[in-house]
N, C-alpha and C positions, 0 to 999 in steps of 0.2 A: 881605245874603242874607236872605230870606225866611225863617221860621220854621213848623212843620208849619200851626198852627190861622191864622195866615195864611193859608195855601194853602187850607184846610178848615175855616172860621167855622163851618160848620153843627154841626161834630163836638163836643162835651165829653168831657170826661176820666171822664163816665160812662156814653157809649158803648161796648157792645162790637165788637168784633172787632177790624184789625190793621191796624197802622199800618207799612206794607212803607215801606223805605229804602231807593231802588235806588241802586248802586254807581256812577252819574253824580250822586247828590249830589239828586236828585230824590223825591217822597215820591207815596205812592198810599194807598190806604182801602179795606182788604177788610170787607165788612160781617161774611163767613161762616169759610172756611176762608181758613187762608193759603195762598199758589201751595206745590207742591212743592217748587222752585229755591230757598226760603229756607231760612237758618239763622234757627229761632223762637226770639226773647227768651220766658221766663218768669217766672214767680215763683222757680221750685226753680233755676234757672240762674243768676242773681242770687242766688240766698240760696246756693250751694256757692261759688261763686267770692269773696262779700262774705266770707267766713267761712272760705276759703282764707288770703285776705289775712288777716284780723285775727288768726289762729291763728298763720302766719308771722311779724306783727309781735308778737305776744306772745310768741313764744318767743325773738325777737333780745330784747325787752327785759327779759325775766325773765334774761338771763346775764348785765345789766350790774348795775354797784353801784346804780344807782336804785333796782332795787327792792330798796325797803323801806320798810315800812310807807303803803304805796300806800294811799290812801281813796276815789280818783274814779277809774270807768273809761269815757268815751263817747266812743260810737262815733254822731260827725256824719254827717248826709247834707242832699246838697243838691242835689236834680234841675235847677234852675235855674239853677247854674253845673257841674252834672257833678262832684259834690265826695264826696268820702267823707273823710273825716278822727277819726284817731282824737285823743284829749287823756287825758292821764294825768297826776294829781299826789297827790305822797308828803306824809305830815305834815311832813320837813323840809322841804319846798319853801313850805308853808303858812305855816310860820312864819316862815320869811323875810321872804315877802311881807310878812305881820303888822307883822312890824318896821320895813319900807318903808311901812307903811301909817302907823305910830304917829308917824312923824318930819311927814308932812303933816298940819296940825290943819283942813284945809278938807276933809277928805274924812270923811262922816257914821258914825256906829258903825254904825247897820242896816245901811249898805251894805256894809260889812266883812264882816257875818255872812252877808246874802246871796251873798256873793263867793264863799263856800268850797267851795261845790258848783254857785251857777248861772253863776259866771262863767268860763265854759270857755276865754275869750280871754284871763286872768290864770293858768292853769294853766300848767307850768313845759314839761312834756314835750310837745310836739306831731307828728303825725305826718303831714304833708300832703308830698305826693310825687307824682309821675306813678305811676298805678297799671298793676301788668301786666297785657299783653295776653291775653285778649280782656277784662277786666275795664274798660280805660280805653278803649276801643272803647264798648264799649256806655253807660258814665258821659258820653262825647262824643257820645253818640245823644241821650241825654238833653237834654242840653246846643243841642246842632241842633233837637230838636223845639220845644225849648221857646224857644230865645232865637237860635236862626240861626247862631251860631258855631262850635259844635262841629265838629269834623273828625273823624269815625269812619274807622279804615281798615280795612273791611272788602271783601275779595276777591271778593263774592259781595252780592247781595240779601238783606237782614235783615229779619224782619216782629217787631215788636215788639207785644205784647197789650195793647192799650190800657188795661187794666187794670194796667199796670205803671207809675202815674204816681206822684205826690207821696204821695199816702198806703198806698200800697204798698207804697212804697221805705222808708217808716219800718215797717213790718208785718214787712218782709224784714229790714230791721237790730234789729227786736224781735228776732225768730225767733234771728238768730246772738246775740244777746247771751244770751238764752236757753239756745243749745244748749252756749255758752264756760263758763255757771256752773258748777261756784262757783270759776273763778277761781282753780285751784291752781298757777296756774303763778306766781302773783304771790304775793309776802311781803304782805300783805292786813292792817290796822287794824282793830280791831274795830269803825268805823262806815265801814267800805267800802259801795261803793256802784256799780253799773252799770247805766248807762243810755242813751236812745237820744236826740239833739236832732236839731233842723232848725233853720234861718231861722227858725221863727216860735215855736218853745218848747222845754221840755225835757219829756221822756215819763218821770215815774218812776213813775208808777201801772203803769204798762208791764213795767218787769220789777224792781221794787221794792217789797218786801213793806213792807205799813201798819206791822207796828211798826216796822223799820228806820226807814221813811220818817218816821216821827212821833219818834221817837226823836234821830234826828239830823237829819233835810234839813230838814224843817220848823220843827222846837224851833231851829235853827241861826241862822234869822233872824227869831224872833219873841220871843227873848232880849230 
């Protein structure tokens, strides 16, 4: 199956207007307005329902024994497989790891200290799940424009703002991590920390204040 910028080479991801998904699975390119008949993707549409979710997952996970003394909270995204995922891990969790780490002598001390906040694939708590509708509908638009597979099931014609592409979707998961601070619903460490990654980095300049970040993410692995 065919992918949007397949169908439409000429277009970039810094074009405006709207990228309509009709409900045969087919894609069209309004330069101006979108048609009536659709339900329009946004920025604010995407940033209530991302921030729906992670408010619902933070409140299941603040009633169990985990939390405590939580240090890392981020909130992934990934328009290119349709992924939102959150990863959470506590100091006991860290230390464990540590202790796992201490028994292998092949594995390097920097990369230890790197590990403790950029490695979010060694973090203990992960939260990756089919997300609810219309939130996984629209993560699966994503996913069809960009790589042909997604299956959105939507009932109707969706115009999505071409402006809602890869660095958007990290703008939009800024915004909620933003608006979740400061994080009371978590037993919190005092080098807590939340933030926003993708595929290609992690964003702490983003909603992580310099001394924080100098203080513990940086000093972390240049020990």
């Amino acid at each position: 199956m065919s992918n949007f910028f397949d169908d439409f080479q000429t277009i970039s991801v810094n074009s405006r207007g709207y990228i309509i998904y009709k409900s045969d699975g087919s894609f069209q390119y309004k330069e101006d307005a979108a048609p009536s008949s659709c339900r329009v993707i946004d920025s604010n549409v995407l940033y209530h329902l991302i921030l729906n979710y992670c408010q619902a997952k933070l409140d299941q996970f603040s009633k169990t024994t985990s939390n405590n003394q939580v240090y890392a909270y981020v909130l992934y995204v990934d328009p290119n497989y349709g992924d939102i995922m959150i990863y959470i891990n506590t100091k006991e969790a860290w230390n464990s790891y540590l202790e796992r780490w201490q028994q292998d002598p092949k594995r390097k001390e920097w990369r230890r200290e790197w590990q403790k906040y950029h490695g979010i694939g060694s973090f203990k708590y992960k939260i990756h799940e089919e997300l609810p509708e219309p939130l996984n509908s629209y993560m699966e638009l994503y996913l069809r424009i960009y790589d042909g597979q997604g299956k959105p099931r939507f009932n109707q014609d969706v115009a999505i703002k071409n402006e809602v592409f890869e660095g958007e979707l990290v703008s939009i998961a800024e915004r909620v991590i933003n608006t979740l601070k400061p994080f009371n619903m978590l037993n919190k460490s005092e080098d807590f920390v939340a933030y926003v990654s993708d595929h290609d980095r992690q964003y702490f300049d983003r909603t992580v204040d310099h001394e924080t970040y100098y203080k513990h993410v940086k000093l972390s692995y240049e020990l």
